[in-house]
C-alpha distance (Angstrom), angle and dihedral (degrees) to the residues before:
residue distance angle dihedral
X1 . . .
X2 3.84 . .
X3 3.56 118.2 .
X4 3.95 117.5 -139.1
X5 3.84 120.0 -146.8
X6 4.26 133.6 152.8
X7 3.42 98.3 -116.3
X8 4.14 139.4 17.7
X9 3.66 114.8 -156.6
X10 4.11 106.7 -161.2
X11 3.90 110.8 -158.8
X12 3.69 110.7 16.2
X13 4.02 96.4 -145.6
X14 3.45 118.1 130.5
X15 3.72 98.2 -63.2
X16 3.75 96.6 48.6
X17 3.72 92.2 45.4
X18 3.69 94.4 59.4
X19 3.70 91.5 46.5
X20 3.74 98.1 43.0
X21 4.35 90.7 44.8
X22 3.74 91.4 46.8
X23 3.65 95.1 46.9
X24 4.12 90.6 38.1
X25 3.80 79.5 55.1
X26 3.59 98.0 52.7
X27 3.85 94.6 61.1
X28 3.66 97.9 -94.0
X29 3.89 123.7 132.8
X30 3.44 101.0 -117.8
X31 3.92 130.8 176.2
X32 3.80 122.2 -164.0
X33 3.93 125.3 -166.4
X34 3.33 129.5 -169.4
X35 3.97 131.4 166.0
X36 3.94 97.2 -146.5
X37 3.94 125.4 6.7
X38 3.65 136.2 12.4
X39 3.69 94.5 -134.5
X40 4.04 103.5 31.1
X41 3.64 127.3 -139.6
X42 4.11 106.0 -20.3
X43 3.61 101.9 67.6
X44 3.82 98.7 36.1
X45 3.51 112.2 26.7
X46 4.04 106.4 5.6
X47 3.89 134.1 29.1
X48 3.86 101.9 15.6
X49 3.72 108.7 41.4
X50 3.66 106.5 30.0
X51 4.15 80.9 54.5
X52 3.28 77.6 61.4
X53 3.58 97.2 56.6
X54 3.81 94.8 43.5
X55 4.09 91.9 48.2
X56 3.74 85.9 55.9
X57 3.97 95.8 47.1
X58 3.77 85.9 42.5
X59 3.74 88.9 64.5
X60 3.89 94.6 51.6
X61 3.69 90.3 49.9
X62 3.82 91.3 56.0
X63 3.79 98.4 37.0
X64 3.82 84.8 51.4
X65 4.11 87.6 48.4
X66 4.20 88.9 61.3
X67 3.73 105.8 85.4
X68 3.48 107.3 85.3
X69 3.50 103.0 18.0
X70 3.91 106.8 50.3
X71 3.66 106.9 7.9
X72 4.15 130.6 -73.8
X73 3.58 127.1 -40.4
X74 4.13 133.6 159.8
X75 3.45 118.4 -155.4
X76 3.86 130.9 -161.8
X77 4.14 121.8 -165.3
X78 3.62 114.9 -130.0
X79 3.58 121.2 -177.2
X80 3.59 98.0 -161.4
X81 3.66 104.6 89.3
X82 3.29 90.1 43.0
X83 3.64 98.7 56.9
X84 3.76 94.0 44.1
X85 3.63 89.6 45.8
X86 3.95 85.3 61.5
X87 3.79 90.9 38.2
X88 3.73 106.6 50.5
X89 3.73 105.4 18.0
X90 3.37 113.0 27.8
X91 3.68 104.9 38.1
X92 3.82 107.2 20.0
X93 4.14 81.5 -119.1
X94 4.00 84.6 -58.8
X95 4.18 92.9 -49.7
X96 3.99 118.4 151.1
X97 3.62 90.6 -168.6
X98 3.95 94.8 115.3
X99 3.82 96.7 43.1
X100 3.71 89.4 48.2
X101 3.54 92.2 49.9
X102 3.70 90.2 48.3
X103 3.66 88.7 53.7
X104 3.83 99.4 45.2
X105 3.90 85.4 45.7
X106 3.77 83.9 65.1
X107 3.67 97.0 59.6
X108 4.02 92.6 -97.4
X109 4.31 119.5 133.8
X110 4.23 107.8 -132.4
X111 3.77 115.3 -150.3
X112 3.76 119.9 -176.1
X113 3.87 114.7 -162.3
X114 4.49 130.9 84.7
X115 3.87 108.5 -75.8
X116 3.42 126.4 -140.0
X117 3.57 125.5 -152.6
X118 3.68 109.4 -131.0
X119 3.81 108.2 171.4
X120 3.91 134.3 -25.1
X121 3.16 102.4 -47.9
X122 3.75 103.7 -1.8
X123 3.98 120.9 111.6
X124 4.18 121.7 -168.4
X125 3.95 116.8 -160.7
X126 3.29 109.5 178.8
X127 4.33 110.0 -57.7
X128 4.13 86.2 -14.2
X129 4.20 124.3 94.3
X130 3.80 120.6 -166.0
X131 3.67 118.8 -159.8
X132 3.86 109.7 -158.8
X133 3.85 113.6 -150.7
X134 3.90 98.8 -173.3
X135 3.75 113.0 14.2
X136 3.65 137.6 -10.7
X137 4.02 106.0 -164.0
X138 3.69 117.2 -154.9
X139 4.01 107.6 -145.2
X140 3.61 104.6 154.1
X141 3.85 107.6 140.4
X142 3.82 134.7 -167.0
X143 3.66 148.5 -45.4
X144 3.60 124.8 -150.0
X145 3.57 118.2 -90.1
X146 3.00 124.6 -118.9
X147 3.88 129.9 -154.1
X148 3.94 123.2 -117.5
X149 3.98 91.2 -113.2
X150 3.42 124.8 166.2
X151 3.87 108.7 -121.0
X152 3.94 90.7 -5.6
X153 3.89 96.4 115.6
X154 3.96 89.0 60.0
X155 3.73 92.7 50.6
X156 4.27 110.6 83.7
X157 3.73 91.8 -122.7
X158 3.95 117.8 158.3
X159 3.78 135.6 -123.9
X160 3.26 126.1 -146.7
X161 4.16 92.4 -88.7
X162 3.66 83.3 48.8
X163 4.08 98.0 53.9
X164 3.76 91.4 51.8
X165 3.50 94.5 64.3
X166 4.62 99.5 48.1
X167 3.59 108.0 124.7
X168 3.63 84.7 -161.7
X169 3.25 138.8 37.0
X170 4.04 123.5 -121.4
X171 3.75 119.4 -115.3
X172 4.17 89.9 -129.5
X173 4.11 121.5 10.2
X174 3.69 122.3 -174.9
X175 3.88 113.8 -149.0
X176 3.85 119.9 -142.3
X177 3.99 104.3 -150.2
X178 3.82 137.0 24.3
X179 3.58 100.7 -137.0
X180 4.08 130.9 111.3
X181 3.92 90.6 -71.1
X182 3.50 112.5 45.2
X183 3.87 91.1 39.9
X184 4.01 97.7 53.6
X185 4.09 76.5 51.5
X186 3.92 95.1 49.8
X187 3.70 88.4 45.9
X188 3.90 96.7 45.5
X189 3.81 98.4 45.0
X190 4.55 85.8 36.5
X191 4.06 76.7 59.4
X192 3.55 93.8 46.7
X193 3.89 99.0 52.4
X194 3.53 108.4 -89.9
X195 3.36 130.5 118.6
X196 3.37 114.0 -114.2
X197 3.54 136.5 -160.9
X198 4.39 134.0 -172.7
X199 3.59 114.0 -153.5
X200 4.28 103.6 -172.6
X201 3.94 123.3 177.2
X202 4.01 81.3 -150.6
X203 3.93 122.6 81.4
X204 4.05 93.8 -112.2
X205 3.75 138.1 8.6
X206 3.60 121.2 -81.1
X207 3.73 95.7 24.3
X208 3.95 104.5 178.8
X209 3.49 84.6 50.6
X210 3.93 122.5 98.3
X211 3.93 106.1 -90.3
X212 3.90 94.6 -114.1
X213 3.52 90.4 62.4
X214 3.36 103.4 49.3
X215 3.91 93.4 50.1
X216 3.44 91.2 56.3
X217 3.92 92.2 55.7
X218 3.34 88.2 45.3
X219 3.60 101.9 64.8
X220 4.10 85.8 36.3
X221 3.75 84.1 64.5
X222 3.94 97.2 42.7
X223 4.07 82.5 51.6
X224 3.49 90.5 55.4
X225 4.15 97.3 55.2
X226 4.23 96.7 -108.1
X227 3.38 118.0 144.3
X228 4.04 117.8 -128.8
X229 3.71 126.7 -150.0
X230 3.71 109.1 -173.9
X231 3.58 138.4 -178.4
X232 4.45 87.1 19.0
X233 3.80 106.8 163.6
């Protein structure tokens, strides 16, 4: 039997969780589904825990910065802290359970499955049908991409979901992509002892950023021991 609320919220990231909480708030009967986590990709795989990662790397760099200019100092990378850190504190080992209590507390229905649209404003998840009778509000984000690679999807490489969660990090690591995420990764896990190299299609990192820019994170990276591949087709 069809189930009739105001308002569907599709994907639950953090988009739909601001609409569906506001509009929960507001009195409305609102149901919001999402396949993975309440929340999306900032507080599990984005924002908060890579953060994390550079605050840690951040600290090598400066520790590493002290001889010379403020006395002696030897510094050895861990990844342990940093990986509990992630774990424990930041991500509640990659548990919704508060943000889905904070948006059932506001009146708002969670669902967890893959919805389907059916119709206008109709919404299958699994055996269940929503019927939305003022708005249903399609938020459902992104996947990684993935390049066209020959052989690549049989290799266990990592997205960026994936590389939050390594309790360990990799004595070399090759980087698909020069842009804002994969080089805060290079850098971090550069930092952390690995070996790092950027493979980019484009003839420098960063390249829909203005030129300045990028040359300046350029060198920053050469400073810091990674290896750049440029221009790779």
């Amino acid at each position: 039997m069809d189930e009739h609320v105001d308002v569907i919220v599709l994907g639950m990231g953090p988009g739909g969780e601001e609409v569906a909480g506001e509009a929960a708030a507001a009195g409305l009967s609102v149901v919001g589904i999402e396949e993975r986590l309440l929340g999306g990709e900032c507080p599990y795989f984005a924002c908060v825990p890579t953060k994390m990662m550079v605050r840690g790397a951040d600290l090598l760099a400066e520790g590493r910065r002290i001889p010379g200019m403020a006395g002696d100092a030897t510094v050895s990378p861990d990844w342990t802290p940093v990986a509990r850190r992630i774990r424990d504190d930041a991500t509640d080992n990659w548990d919704d359970k508060a943000a889905v209590d904070r948006f059932e507390g506001k009146g708002g229905r969670f669902v967890r499955g893959k919805g389907r649209i059916e119709g206008r404003d109709r919404v299958t998840v699994g055996d269940q049908t929503f019927v939305a009778s003022r708005a249903l509000v399609i938020a459902t984000g992104t996947e990684p991409a993935i390049p066209p690679i020959d052989g690549l999807r049989d290799l266990p490489f990592w997205t960026n979901r994936d590389v939050v969660k390594v309790e360990h990090v990799p004595s070399s690591l090759t980087v698909l992509g020069a842009g804002p995420v994969g080089l805060e990764l290079a850098q971090v896990f550069q930092r952390f002892g690995s070996q790092v190299t950027v493979v980019e299609a484009a003839p420098r990192v960063l390249p829909l950023e203005e030129p300045e820019s990028s040359a300046l994170v350029h060198d920053a990276l050469q400073h810091d021991g990674l290896t750049l591949q440029l221009g790779v087709s």
